[in-house]
C-alpha positions as CSV (number, residue, x, y, z in Angstrom):
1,X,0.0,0.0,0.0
2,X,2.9,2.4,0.6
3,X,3.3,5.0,3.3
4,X,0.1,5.9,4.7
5,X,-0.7,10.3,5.6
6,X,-2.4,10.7,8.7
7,X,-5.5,13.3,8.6
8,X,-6.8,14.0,12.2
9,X,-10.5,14.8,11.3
10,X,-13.8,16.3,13.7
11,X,-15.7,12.9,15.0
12,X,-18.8,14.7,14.2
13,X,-18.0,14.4,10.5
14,X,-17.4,10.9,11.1
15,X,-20.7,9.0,10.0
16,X,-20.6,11.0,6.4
17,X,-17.3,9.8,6.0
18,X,-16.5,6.6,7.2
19,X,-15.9,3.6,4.7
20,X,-15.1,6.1,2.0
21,X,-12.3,7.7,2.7
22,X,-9.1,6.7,0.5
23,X,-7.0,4.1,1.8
24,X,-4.1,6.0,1.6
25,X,-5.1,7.6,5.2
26,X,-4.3,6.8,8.9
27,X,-7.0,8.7,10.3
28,X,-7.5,10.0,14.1
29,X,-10.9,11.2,15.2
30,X,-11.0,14.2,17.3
31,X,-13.9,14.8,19.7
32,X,-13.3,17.5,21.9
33,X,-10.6,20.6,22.1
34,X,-8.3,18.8,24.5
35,X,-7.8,16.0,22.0
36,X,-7.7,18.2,18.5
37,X,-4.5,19.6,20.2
38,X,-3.5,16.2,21.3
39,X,-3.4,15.1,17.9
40,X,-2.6,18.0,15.6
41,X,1.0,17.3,16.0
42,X,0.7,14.3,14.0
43,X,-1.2,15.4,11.7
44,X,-0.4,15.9,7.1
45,X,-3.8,16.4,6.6
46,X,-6.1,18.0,9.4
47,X,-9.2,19.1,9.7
48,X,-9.6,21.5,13.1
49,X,-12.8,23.8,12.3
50,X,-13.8,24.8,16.1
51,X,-16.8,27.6,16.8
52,X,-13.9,28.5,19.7
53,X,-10.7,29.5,17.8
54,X,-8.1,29.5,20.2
55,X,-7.6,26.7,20.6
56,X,-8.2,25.3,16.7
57,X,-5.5,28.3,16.1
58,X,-3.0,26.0,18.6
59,X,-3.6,22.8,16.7
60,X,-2.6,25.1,13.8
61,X,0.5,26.1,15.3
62,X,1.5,22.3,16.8
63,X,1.1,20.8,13.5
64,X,4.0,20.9,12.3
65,X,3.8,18.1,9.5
66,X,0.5,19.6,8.4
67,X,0.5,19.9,4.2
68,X,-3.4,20.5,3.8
69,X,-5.4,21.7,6.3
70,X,-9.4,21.4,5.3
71,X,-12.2,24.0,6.5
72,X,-15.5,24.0,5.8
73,X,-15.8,27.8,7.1
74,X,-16.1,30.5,3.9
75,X,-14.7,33.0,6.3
76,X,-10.8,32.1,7.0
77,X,-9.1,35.2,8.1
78,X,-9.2,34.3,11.4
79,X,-6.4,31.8,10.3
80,X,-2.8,32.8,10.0
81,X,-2.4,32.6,6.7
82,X,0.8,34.7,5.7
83,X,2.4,31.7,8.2
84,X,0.6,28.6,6.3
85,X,1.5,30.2,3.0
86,X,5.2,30.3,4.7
87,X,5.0,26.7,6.0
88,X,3.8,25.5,2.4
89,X,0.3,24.5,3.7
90,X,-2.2,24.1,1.2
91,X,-5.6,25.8,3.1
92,X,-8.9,24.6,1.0
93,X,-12.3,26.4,2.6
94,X,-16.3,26.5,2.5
95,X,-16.5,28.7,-0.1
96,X,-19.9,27.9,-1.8
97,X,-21.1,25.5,0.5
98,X,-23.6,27.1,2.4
99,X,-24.2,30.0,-0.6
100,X,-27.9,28.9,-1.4
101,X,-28.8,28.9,2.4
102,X,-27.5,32.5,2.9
103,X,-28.6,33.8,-0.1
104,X,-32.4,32.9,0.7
105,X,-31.6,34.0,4.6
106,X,-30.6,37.3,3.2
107,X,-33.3,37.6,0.5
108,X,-35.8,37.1,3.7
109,X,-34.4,39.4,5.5
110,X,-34.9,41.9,2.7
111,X,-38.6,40.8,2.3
112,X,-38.9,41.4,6.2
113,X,-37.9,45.0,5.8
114,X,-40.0,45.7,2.6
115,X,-43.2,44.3,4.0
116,X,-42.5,45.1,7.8
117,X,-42.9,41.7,9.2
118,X,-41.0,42.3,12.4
119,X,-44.1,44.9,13.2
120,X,-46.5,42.1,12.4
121,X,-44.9,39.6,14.0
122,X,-44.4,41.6,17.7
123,X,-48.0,43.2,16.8
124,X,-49.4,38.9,17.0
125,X,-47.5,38.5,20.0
126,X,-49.3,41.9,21.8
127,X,-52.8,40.7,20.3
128,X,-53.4,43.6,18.4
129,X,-55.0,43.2,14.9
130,X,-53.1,46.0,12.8
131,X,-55.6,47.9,10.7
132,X,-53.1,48.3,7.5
133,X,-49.9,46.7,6.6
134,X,-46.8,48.3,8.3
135,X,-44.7,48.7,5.1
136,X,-46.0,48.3,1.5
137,X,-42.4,48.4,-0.1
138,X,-41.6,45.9,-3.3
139,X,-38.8,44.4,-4.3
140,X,-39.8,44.6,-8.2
141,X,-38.0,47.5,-9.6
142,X,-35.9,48.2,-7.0
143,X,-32.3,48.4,-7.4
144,X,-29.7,46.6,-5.3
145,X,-25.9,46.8,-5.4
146,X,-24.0,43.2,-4.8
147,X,-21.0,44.1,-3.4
148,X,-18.8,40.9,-3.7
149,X,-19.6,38.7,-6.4
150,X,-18.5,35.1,-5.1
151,X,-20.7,32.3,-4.8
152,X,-23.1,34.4,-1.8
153,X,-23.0,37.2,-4.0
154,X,-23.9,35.6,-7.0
155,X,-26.8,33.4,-5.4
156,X,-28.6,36.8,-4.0
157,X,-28.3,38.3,-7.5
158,X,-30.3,35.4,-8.6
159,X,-32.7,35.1,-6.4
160,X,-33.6,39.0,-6.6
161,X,-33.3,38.3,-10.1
162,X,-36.9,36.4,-9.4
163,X,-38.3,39.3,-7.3
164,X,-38.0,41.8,-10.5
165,X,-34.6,43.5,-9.0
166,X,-31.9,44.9,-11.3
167,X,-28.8,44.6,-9.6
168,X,-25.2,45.8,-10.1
169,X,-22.9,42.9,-9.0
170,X,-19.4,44.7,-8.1
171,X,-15.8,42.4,-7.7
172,X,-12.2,43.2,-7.8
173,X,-12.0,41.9,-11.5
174,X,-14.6,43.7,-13.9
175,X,-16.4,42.9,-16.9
176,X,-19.6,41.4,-18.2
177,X,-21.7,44.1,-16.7
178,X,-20.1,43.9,-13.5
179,X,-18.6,46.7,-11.7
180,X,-14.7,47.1,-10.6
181,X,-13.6,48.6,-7.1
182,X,-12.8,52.0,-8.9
183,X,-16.3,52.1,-10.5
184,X,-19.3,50.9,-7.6
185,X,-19.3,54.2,-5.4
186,X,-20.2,56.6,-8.4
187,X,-23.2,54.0,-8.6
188,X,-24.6,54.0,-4.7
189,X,-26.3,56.9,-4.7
190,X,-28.8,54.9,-7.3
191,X,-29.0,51.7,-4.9
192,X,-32.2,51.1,-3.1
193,X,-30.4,48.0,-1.2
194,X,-26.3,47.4,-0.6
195,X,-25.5,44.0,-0.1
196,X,-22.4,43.5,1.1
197,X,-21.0,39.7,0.7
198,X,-17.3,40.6,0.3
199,X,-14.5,38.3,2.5
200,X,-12.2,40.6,5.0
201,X,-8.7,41.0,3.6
202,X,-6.1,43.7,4.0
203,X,-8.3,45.5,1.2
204,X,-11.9,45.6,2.4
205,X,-11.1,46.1,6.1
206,X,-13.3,49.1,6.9
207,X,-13.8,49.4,2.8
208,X,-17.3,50.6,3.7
209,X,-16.9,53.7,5.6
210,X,-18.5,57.2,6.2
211,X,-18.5,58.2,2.7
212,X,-19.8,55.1,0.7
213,X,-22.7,55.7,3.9
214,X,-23.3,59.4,2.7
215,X,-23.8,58.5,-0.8
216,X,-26.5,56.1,-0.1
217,X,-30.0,57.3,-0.7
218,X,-31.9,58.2,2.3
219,X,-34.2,55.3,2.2
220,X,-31.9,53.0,1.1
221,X,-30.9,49.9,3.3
222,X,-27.5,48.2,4.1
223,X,-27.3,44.6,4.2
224,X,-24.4,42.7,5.1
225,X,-23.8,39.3,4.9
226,X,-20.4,39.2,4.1
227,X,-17.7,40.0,6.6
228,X,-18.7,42.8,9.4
229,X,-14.7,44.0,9.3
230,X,-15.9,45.3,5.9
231,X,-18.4,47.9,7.1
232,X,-16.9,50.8,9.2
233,X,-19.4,50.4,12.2
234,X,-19.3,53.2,14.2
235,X,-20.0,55.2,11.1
236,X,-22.9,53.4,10.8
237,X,-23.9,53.5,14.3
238,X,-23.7,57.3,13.8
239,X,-25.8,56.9,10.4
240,X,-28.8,54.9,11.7
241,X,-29.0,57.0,15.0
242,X,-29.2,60.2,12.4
243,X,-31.6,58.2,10.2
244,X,-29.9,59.2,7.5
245,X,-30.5,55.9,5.8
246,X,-33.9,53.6,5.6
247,X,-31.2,50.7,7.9
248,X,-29.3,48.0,7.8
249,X,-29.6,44.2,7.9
250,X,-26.6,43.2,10.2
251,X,-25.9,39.2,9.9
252,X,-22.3,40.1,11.1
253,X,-21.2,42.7,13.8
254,X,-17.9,43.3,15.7
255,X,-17.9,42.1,18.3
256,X,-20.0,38.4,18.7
257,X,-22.1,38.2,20.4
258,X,-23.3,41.4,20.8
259,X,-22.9,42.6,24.3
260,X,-26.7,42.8,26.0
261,X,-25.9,47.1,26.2
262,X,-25.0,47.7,22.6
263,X,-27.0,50.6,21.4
264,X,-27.6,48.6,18.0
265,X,-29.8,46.2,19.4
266,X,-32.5,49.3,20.4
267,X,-32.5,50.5,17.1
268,X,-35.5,50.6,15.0
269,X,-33.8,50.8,11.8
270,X,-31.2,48.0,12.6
271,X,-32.0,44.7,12.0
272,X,-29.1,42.0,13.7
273,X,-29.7,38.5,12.6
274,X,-26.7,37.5,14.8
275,X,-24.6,35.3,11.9
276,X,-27.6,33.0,11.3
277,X,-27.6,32.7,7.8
278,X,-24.8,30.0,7.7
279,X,-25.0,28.6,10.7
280,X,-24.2,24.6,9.4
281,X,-27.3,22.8,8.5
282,X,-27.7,19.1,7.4
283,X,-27.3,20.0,3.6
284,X,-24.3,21.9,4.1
285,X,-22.7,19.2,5.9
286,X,-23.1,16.5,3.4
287,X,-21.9,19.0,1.2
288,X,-18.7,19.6,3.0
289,X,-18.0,15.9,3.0
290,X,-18.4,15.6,-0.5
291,X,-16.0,18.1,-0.9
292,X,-13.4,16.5,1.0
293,X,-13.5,13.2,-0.4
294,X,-13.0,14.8,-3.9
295,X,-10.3,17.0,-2.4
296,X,-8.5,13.9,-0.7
297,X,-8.3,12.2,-4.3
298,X,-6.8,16.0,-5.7
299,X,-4.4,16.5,-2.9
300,X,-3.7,12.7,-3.4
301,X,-2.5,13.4,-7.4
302,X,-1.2,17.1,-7.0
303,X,-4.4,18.7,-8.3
304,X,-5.7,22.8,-7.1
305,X,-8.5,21.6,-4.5
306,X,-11.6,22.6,-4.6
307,X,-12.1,26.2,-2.1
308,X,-8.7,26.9,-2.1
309,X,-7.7,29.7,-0.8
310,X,-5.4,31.9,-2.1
311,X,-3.0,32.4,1.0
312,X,-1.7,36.1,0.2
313,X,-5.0,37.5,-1.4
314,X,-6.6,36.1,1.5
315,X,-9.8,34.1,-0.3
């Protein structure tokens, strides 16, 4: 058979993988923190997605014979990637994986605001019968700016596409009617929504500041479902509290969880859907072990995996 790789893997993926994995692998199940960092240092292949990430950051750093480490987060700057890139670690990710589910959890959202479901929903719950509907808003002909045109972004712009909603998809490489980063901001003020569904790097870190906030119409609504690091929030604290927006749809915000006394949680026009949208479900799951398998048999013959992430673009 030849020298076998060890992958140390997360028990809980265990029942979707078991029996077919490659039998080129010495696998070793982890099941808690205290044995993810027991392991990591044996392992070429690992697999250490934790929702606590000190302690999947120390496996990280004790793996020292690691040549592929798997994720099945989207979101991977919380990893040290400048160092991986360094060690020659290949890093694949979740990129895609849950991009339907967030997509529709985003396009909700949106419907929620246009309609005013939250003031039907508390209005049930106090036993008052409302006399008219509390917003009358459509999504048909409205105009929405995607900002961040991965698998997320392109999944919203599709689904709007089905509500009647022209939008403007935006990404760091134009063409085919989609926006550059030197040509969205002379197009906001035309936005009715601003969807945000860009990764944090370097380059979108706070990309989203005071002035891409004051060239928004005044009824239009931020909705971010990308990376909160990319929205400059105490600008937008100080917008909403002005009303000098319609609001924002928050799936992300610094920090998590939201302390009990943050003043966004009492706003009226702020909507915070506390990183629901991709919170792992059974679909995305199977998904992600689909993924590896394939991966194991690229990684296996030299092939790019699929979701790999460029290590110094940060995606």
């Amino acid at each position: 058979m030849g020298t076998l790789t060890t992958a140390v893997l997360p028990q809980w993926m265990r029942k979707r993988l078991d029996g077919r994995l490659p039998d080129y692998l010495d696998v070793k199940w982890w099941r808690d923190e205290d044995e993810l960092v027991e392991l990591a240092p044996l392992a070429e292949i690992g697999w250490f997605d934790l929702h606590v990430k000190a302690p999947a950051l120390e496996a990280i750093a004790r793996a020292e014979k690691l040549r592929w480490l798997s994720s099945a987060y989207a979101g991977v700057d919380w990893m040290p990637l400048e160092e991986l890139h360094d060690r020659g670690v290949v890093l694949s990710c979740g990129a895609g994986l849950a991009a339907n589910q967030v997509a529709e959890f985003a396009v909700m959202s949106m419907l929620t605001v246009a309609r005013g479901y939250r003031e039907i929903v508390r209005a049930q719950d106090r036993h008052d019968w409302l006399p008219k509907p509390p917003a009358m808003r459509e999504l048909a002909g409205s105009r929405a700016m995607i900002l961040g045109y991965g698998a997320i972004g392109q999944a919203i712009t599709r689904i709007l596409g089905g509500f009647g909603v022209d939008c403007i998809p935006v990404r760091s490489r134009p063409g085919d009617g989609v926006l550059g980063p030197d040509e969205w901001r002379s197009q906001l003020p035309t936005a009715d929504w601003v969807i945000v569904s860009l990764p944090s790097t370097p380059d979108t870190a706070g990309m989203f500041g005071a002035d891409a906030l004051a060239a928004m119409k005044s009824d239009a609504w931020l909705v971010n479902y990308g990376r909160a690091e990319v929205v400059d929030q105490d600008a937008l604290l100080d917008t909403l509290e002005r009303e000098a927006i319609g609001g924002a749809i928050l799936d992300l915000t610094m920090p998590e969880p939201l302390p009990p006394d943050h003043r966004l949680w009492d706003l009226d026009n702020a909507h915070v859907t506390m990183h629901l949208s991709g919170y792992p479900s059974h679909a995305s799951r199977a998904r992600s072990a689909e993924r590896f398998l394939d991966n194991c048999e690229r990684f296996r013959n030299g092939k790019p995996l699929e979701g790999q992430v460029d290590l110094l673009r940060g995606y």
